[in-house]
C-alpha positions as CSV (number, residue, x, y, z in Angstrom):
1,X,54.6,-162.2,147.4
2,X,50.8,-162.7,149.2
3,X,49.8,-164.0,152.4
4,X,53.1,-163.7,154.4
5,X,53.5,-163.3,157.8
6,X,57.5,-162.3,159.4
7,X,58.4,-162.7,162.8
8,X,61.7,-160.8,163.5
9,X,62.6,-162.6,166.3
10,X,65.9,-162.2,168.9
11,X,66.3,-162.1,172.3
12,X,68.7,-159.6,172.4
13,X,67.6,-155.6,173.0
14,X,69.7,-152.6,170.7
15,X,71.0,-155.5,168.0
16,X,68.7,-154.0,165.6
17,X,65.5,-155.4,164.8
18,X,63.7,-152.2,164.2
19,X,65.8,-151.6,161.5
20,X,65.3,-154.4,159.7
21,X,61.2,-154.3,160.6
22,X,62.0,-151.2,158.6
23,X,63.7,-152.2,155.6
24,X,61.2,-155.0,155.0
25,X,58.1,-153.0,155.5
26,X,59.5,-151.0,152.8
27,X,60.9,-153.8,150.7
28,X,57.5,-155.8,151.3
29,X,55.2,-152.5,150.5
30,X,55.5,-152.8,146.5
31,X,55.4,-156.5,146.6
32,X,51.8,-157.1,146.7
33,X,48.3,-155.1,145.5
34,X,47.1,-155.9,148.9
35,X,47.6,-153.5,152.0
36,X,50.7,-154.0,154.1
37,X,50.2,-154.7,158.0
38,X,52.8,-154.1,160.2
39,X,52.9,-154.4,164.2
40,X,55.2,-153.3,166.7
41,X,54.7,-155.4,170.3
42,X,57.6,-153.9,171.8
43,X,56.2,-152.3,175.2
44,X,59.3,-150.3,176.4
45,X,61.4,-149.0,172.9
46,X,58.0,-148.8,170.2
47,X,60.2,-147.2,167.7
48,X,58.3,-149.1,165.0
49,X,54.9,-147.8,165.7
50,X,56.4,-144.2,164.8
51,X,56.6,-144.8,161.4
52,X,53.9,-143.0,160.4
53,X,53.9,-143.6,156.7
54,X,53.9,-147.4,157.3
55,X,50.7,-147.5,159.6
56,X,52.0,-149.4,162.0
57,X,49.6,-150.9,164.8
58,X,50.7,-151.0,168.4
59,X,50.0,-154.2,170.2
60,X,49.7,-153.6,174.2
61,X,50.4,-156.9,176.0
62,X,51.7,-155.6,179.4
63,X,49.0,-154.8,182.0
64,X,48.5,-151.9,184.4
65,X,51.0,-153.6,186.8
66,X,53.4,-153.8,184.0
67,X,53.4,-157.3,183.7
68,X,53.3,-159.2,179.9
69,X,49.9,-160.7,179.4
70,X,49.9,-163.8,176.7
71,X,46.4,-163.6,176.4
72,X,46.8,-160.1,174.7
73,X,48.4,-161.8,171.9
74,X,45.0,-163.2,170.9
75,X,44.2,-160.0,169.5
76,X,47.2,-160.1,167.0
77,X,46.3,-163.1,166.2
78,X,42.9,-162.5,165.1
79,X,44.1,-159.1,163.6
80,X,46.7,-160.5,161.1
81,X,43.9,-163.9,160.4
82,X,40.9,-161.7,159.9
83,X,42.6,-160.0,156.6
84,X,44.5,-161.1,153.4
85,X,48.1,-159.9,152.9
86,X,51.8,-159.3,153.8
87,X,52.4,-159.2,157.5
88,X,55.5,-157.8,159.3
89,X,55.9,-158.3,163.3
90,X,58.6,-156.1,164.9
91,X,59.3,-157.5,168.4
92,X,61.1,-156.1,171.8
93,X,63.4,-157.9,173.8
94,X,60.9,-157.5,176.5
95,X,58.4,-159.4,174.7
96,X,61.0,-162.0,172.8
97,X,60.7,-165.0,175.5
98,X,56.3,-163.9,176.0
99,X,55.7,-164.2,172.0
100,X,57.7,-166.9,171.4
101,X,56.4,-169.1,174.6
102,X,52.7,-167.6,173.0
103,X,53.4,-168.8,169.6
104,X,54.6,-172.4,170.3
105,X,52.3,-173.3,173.2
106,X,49.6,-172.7,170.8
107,X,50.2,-174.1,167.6
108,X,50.1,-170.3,166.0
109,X,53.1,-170.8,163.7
110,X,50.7,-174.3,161.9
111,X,47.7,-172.3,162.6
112,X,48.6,-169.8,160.2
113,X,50.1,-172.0,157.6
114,X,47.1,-173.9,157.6
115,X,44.9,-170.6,156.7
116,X,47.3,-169.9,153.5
117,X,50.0,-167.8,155.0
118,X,53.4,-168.3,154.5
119,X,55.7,-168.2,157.8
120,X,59.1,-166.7,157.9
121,X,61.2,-165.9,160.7
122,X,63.9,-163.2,160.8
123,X,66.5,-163.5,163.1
124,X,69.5,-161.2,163.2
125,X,73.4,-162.1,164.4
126,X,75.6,-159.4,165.3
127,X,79.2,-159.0,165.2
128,X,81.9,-157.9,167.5
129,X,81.0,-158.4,170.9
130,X,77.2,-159.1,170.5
131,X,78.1,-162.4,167.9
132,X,78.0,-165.3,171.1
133,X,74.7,-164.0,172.8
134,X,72.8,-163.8,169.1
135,X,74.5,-166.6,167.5
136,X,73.1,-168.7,170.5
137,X,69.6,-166.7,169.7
138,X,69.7,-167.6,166.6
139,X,70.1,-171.7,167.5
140,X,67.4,-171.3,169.9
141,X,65.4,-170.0,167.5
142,X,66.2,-173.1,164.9
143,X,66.2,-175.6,166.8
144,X,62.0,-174.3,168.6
145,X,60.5,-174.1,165.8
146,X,60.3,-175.8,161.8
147,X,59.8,-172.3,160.1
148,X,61.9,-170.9,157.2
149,X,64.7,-168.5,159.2
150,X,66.0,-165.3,157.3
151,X,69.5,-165.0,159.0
152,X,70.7,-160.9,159.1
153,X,73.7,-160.4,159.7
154,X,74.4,-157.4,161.2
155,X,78.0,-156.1,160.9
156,X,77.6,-152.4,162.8
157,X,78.9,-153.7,165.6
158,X,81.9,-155.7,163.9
159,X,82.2,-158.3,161.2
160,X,80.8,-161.9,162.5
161,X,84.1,-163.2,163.4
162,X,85.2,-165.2,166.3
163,X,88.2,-164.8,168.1
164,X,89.9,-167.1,166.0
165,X,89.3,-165.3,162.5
166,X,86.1,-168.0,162.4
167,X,83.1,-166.1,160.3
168,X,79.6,-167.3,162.0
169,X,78.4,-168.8,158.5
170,X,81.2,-171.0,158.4
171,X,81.1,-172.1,161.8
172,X,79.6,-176.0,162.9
173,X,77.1,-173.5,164.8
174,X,75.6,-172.1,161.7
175,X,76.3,-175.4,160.0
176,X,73.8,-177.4,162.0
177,X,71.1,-175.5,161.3
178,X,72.1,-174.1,157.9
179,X,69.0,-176.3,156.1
180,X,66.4,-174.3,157.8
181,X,67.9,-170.7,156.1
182,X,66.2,-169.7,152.8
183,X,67.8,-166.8,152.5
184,X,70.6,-164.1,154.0
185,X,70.8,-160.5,154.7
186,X,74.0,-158.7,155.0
187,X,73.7,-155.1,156.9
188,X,76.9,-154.5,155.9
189,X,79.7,-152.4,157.9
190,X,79.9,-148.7,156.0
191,X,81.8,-145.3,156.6
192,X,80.4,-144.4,159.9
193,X,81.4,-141.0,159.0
194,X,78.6,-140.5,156.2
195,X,76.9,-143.8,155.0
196,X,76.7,-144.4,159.0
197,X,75.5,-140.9,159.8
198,X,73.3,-140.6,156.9
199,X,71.3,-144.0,157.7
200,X,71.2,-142.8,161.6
201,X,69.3,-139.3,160.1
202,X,67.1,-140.9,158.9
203,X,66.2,-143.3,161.5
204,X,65.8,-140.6,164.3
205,X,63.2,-138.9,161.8
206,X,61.3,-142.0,161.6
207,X,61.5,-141.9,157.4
208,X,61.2,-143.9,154.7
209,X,63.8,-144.2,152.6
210,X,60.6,-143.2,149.9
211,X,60.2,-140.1,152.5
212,X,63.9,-139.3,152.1
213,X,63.9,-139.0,148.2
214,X,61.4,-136.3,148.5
215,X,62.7,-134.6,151.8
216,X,64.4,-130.8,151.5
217,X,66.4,-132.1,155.0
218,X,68.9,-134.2,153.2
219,X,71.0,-133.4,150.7
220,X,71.9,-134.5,147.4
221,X,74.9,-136.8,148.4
222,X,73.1,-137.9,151.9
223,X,70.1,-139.3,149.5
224,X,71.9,-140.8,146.9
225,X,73.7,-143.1,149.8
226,X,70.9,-144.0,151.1
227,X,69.5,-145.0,148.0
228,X,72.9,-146.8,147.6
229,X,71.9,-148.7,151.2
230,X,68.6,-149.4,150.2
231,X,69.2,-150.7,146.9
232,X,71.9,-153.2,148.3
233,X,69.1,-154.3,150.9
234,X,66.7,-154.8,148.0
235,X,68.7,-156.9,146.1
236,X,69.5,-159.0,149.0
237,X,65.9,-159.4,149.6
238,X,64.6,-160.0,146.3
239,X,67.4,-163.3,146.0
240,X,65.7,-164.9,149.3
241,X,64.3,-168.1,148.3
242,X,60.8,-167.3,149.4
């Protein structure tokens, strides 16, 4: 794995795209000699950039009068171009519609195949009551652009079912643009209770699950399910056709 670049891409705020930004920083880290780059462009929730063990860069594209400035983008551009390696782009929904509008209008998506780097989007579907507004995120996504999609699904908030029992990967919707997913992620649905409450620990500490293995703040039991997590995650990631 060397010279890729990952989008993770959703219009939707809270449905979790820190957490994956998270999980594939960390998956991505061992992958490749070369130093991992991560960037966080989220201007109101910049959760990512307090990861301090996975040096991620900030990227400030809204102006004084708190406006979103496209031209800002350049510099990430030029940042993730001017260096060899793994790239991972966390992104808010404030800046979802700016970054993608930034991308397409100019070619950035070609212009970084075209230097060597291999393009993947990640786009995440939630279940339960967030499943319509990111499914239809997710077709957006597909049908805007020709780059390989990672689909996560994202079952915290309830399996990806519809009303009728339908699961979204069996549904004409995921059907239509099934050809354009390499690979799938399940965050599955664990006991909230201690799986839940452990992952949510270490979150709010802003830790690695690498962090956690060595930390005297968890417990025995509280690391060895997230190792269980992480581990699950892993495999998932290591099977993606990439």
């Amino acid at each position: 794995m060397h010279n890729t670049v990952h989008f993770i891409l959703q219009g939707k705020g809270g449905i979790g795209k820190t957490l994956v930004s998270t999980i594939l920083a960390q998956w991505l880290a061992g992958k490749d000699a070369q130093r991992l780059r991560c960037y966080d462009t989220d201007q109101e929730n910049a959760t990512f950039s307090r990861y301090k063990a996975m040096d991620v860069k900030h990227v400030p594209v809204m102006t004084d009068a708190r406006t979103i400035d496209p031209k800002r983008f350049d510099a990430l551009m030029i940042d993730i171009l001017e260096e060899e390696g793994n790239c991972v782009i966390d992104n808010g929904a404030n800046t979802f519609s700016p970054l993608m509008g930034y991308l397409l209008e100019n070619d950035c998506f070609d212009l970084l195949q075209e230097s060597g780097r291999k393009v993947y989007i990640h786009c995440i579907v939630g279940g339960g009551d967030t499943l319509h507004d990111t499914a239809m995120g997710f077709v957006s996504t597909a049908k805007s652009t020709s780059v390989p999609l990672v689909l996560w699904e994202n079952e915290h908030f309830g399996l990806l079912q519809s009303g009728t029992g339908k699961v979204f990967t069996e549904s004409q919707t995921y059907a239509d643009n099934a050809a354009r997913v390499v690979g799938r992620v399940v965050l599955a649905q664990r006991n909230a209770d201690t799986f839940g409450a452990d992952i949510k620990k270490m979150n709010i500490a802003r830790m690695t699950a690498a962090e956690v293995r060595e930390s005297e703040k968890f417990n025995v039991m509280e690391k060895q399910r997230i190792k269980v997590v992480f581990r699950d995650l892993f495999e998932q990631l290591d099977k993606v056709q990439w």
